[in-house]
C-alpha positions, 0 to 999 in steps of 0.5 A: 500500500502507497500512501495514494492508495491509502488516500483513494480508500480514505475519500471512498471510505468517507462517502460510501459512493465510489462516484462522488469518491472519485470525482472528488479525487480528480480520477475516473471511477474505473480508476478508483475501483481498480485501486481499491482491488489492488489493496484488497488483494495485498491484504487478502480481505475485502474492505468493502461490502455491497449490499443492495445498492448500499456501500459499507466498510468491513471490520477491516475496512473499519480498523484501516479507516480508522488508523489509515486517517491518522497516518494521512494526516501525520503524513499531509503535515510532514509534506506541508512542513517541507514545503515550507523548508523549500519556500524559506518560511518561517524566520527563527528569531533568536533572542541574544543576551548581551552579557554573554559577550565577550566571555562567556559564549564566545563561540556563539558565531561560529556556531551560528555560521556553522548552522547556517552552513549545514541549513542554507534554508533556515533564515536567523534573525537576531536580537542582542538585547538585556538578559531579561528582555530575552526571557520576556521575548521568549515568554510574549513569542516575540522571540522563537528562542533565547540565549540567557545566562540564569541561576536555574528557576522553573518557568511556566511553559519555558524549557532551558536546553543548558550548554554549560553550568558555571559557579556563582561568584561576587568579584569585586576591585582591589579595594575591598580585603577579605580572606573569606573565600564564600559569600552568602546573601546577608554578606551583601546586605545594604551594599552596592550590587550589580547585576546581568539582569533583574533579581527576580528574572536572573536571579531567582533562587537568591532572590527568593533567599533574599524575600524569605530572610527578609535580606534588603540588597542595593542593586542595579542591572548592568548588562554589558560586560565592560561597564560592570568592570568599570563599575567594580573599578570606580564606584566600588560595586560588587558584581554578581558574576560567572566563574569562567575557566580562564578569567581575563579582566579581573584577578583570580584573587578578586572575588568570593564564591556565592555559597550555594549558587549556580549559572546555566547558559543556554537555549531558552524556548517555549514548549508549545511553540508553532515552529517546535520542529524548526527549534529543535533541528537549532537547538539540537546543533547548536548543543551538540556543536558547542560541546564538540568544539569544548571538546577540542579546546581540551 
C-alpha cells in the first residue's frame, strides 16, 4: 500500500459512493475501483461490502479507516512542513543576551555560521538585547528562542536546553580585603550590587533567599560586560558574576564564591511553540556543536 492508495480508500471510505469518491479525487471511477482491488488483494480481505445498492466498510475496512486517517494526516503535515523548508518560511528569531559577550559564549558565531552552513534554508534573525528582555521575548513569542545566562528557576511553559553550568561568584576591585573565600546573601546586605539582569528574572533562587530572610540588597542591572568592570573599578560595586575557566579582566584573587549558587547558559524556548520542529533541528546543533568544539579546546 502507497500512501495514494491509502488516500483513494480514505475519500471512498468517507462517502460510501465510489462516484462522488472519485470525482472528488480528480480520477475516473474505473480508476478508483481498480485501486481499491489492488489493496484488497495485498491484504487478502475485502474492505468493502455491497449490499443492495448500499456501500459499507468491513471490520477491516473499519480498523484501516480508522488508523489509515491518522497516518494521512501525520503524513499531509510532514509534506506541508517541507514545503515550507523549500519556500524559506518561517524566520527563527533568536533572542541574544548581551552579557554573554565577550566571555562567556564566545563561540556563539561560529556556531551560528556553522548552522547556517549545514541549513542554507533556515533564515536567523537576531536580537542582542538585556538578559531579561530575552526571557520576556521568549515568554510574549516575540522571540522563537533565547540565549540567557540564569541561576536555574522553573518557568511556566519555558524549557532551558543548558550548554554549560558555571559557579556563582561576587568579584569585586582591589579595594575591598577579605580572606573569606564564600559569600552568602546577608554578606551583601545594604551594599552596592550589580547585576546581568533583574533579581527576580536572573536571579531567582537568591532572590527568593533574599524575600524569605527578609535580606534588603542595593542593586542595579548592568548588562554589558565592560561597564560592570568599570563599575567594580570606580564606584566600588560588587558584581554578581560567572566563574569562567580562564578569567581575563579581573584577578583570580578578586572575588568570593556565592555559597550555594549556580549559572546555566543556554537555549531558552517555549514548549508549545508553532515552529517546535524548526527549534529543535537549532537547538539540537547548536548543543551538540558547542560541546564538540569544548571538546577540542581540551
Amino acid at each position: 500500500m502507497d500512501i495514494t492508495q491509502l488516500r483513494y480508500f480514505l475519500a471512498a471510505a468517507e462517502t460510501l459512493n465510489y462516484t462522488k469518491a472519485a470525482k472528488q479525487l480528480y480520477i475516473s471511477r474505473q480508476a478508483l475501483r481498480q485501486s481499491l482491488t489492488l489493496l484488497e488483494k495485498e491484504f487478502e480481505t475485502p474492505l468493502f461490502e455491497n449490499r443492495r445498492n448500499k456501500l459499507s466498510l468491513t471490520p477491516a475496512g473499519e480498523y484501516l479507516c480508522r488508523t489509515g486517517r491518522e497516518a494521512m494526516e501525520k503524513f499531509d503535515l510532514a509534506a506541508e512542513g517541507m514545503k515550507q523548508f523549500s519556500r524559506q518560511e518561517g524566520i527563527l528569531t533568536i533572542a541574544l543576551s548581551r552579557s554573554l559577550f565577550p566571555f562567556m559564549l564566545p563561540e556563539l558565531d561560529t556556531l551560528f555560521k556553522y548552522f547556517q552552513e549545514r541549513y542554507p534554508t533556515f533564515r536567523l534573525d537576531i536580537l542582542a538585547v538585556s538578559n531579561d528582555e530575552v526571557i520576556q521575548a521568549v515568554t510574549e513569542k516575540t522571540a522563537s528562542c533565547g540565549f540567557v545566562v540564569q541561576m536555574p528557576c522553573v518557568r511556566q511553559g519555558l524549557t532551558m536546553d543548558v550548554l554549560a553550568q558555571y559557579d556563582a561568584i561576587i568579584s569585586y576591585g582591589d579595594h575591598i580585603r577579605t580572606d573569606s573565600k564564600c559569600m552568602g546573601p546577608k554578606d551583601l546586605e545594604d551594599r552596592l550590587c550589580i547585576g546581568m539582569g533583574s533579581l527576580y528574572e536572573t536571579m531567582r533562587p537568591f532572590y527568593e533567599t533574599c524575600r524569605r530572610e527578609g535580606i534588603q540588597i542595593r542593586y542595579e542591572v548592568v548588562p554589558s560586560t565592560i561597564d560592570a568592570f568599570y563599575r567594580i573599578s570606580h564606584d566600588r560595586a560588587l558584581a554578581f558574576d560567572v566563574l569562567i575557566e580562564e578569567p581575563t579582566f579581573y584577578d583570580r584573587g578578586n572575588y568570593s564564591v556565592l555559597e550555594g549558587y549556580f549559572w546555566e547558559i543556554g537555549i531558552l524556548h517555549r514548549e508549545d511553540s508553532a515552529q517546535r520542529d524548526r527549534e529543535q533541528i537549532f537547538c539540537r546543533f547548536i548543543k551538540e556543536e558547542y560541546l564538540r568544539l569544548k571538546r577540542e579546546k581540551r
